[in-house]
N, C-alpha and C positions, 0 to 999 in steps of 0.2 A: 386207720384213718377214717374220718367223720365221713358219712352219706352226701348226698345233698338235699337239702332240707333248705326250708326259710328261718336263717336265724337273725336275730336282732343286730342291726348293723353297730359296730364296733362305737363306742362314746367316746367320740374322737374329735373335735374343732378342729379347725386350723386353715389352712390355707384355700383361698378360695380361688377359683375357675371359672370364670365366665358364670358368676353368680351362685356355682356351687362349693358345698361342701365337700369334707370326708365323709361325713353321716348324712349328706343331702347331694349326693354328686351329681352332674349334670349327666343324665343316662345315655340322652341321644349322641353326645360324644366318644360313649362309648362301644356304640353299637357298629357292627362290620359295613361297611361300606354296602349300600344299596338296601341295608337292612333297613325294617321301621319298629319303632317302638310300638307294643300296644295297650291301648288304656289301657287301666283297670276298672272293673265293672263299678260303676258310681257307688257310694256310701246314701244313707238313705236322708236326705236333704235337700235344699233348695236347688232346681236345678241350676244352670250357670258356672255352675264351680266346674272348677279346672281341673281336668279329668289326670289324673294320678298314674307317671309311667310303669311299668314291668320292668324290674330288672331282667333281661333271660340271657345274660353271659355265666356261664360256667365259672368258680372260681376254685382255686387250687387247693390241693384236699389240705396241706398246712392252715390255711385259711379259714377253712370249715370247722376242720378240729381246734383251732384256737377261740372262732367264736362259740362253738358251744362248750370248752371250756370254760370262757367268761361268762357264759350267760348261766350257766350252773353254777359257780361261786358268787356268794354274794360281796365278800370282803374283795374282789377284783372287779367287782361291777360300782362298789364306794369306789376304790382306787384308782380305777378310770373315768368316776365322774370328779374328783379331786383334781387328776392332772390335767384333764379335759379343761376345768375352769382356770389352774393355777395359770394354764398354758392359753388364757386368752387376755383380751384388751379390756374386758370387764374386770378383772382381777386386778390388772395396775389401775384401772379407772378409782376401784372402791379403796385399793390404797393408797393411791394422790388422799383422796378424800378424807379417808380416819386418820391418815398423819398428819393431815391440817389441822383438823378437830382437834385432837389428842395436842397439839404442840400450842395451840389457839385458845385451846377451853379449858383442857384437864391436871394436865400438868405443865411444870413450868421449866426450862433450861437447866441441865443438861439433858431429861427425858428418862431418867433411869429404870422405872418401868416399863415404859414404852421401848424401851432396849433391851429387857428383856425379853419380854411379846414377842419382840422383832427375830431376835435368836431362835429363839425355841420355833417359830411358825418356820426359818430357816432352816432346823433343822429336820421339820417333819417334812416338807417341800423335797427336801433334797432327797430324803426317804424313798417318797412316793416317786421322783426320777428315778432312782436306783433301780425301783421295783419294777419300772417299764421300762429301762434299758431290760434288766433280767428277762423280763416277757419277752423283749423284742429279740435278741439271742437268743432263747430257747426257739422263738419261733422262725426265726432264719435258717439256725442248723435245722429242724423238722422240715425246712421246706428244702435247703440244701442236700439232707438225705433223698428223699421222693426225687427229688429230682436227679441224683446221680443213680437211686436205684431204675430210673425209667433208660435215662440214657445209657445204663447198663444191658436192659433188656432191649433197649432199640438197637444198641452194636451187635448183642445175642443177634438178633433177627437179621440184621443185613449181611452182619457176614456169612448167615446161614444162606440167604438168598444169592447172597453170593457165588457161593458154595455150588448151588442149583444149577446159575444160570454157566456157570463153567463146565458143569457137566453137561447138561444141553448144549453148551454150543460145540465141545469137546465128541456128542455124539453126531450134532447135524455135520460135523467138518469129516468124521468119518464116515458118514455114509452119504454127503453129497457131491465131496470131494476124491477122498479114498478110494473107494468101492467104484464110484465108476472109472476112475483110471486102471482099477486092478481089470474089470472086464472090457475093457478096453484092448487089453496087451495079450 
């Protein structure tokens, strides 16, 4: 499993949160209770600018290892800027627009080119989904494993403490309870 290191946050749009992103997320939301975020030390420019937060939540070592897998391939770093864009409101905006054009200016009813255009980018689109559904199962089970090997070792450990505190109580019963009634009699 990956270190923890600073890697390039995942090329991901999509849903927004109180003004943030997936690649821009709103950090104070995610900080623990009582916590504070702290700037980061200014860039060298005009002062006034809006001092830039720290991420410092831990993230889960699937996580890590998937981003610097991605950041080390470059054909997965296209492919997430691909579905990144296919998967926004700019993309339907820019095809409102060239299939006005094209249906307006280019060619003329039924559109036979333009149908095909349309097929073929459907089926590379679909592609690129494929490919990060795949990413996204591979990186589910990576993080499904880790985590049943932890809660593996975390049952290891408690029922060894278990284990412990039944002995210890099994020796304070004998020698607090036991032993004085045996000099007792």
């Amino acid at each position: 499993m990956g270190g923890e290191s600073a890697l390039p946050a995942a090329a991901v749009e999509g849903t927004k949160t109180k003004g943030a992103t997936m690649t821009d997320p709103d950090r104070s939301a995610q900080l623990p209770p009582g916590a504070q975020a702290q700037p980061e030390p200014h860039a060298a420019g005009i002062g006034g600018q809006a001092a830039r937060l720290q991420h410092t939540l831990a993230h889960h070592p699937a996580v890590l290892e998937q981003r610097a897998q991605r950041a080390q391939n470059v054909q997965l770093r296209v492919a997430d800027g691909i579905t990144a864009f296919a998967g926004s409101m700019n993309f339907v905006y820019l095809h409102i627009g060239l299939f006005a054009l094209w249906m307006l200016l280019i060619e003329k009813s039924p559109w036979p080119t333009l149908t095909l255009i349309v097929s073929l980018e459907a089926i590379f689109l679909s592609t690129f989904v494929m490919i990060g559904q795949n990413r996204q199962a591979a990186f589910q089970q990576a993080k499904a494993d880790h985590d049943f090997q932890e809660q593996e070792l975390e049952l290891k450990t408690n029922t060894e403490l278990t284990r412990e505190i039944d002995k210890l109580t099994t020796e304070l019963h004998k020698r607090l309870l036991v032993k004085p009634a045996e000099q007792q009699s």
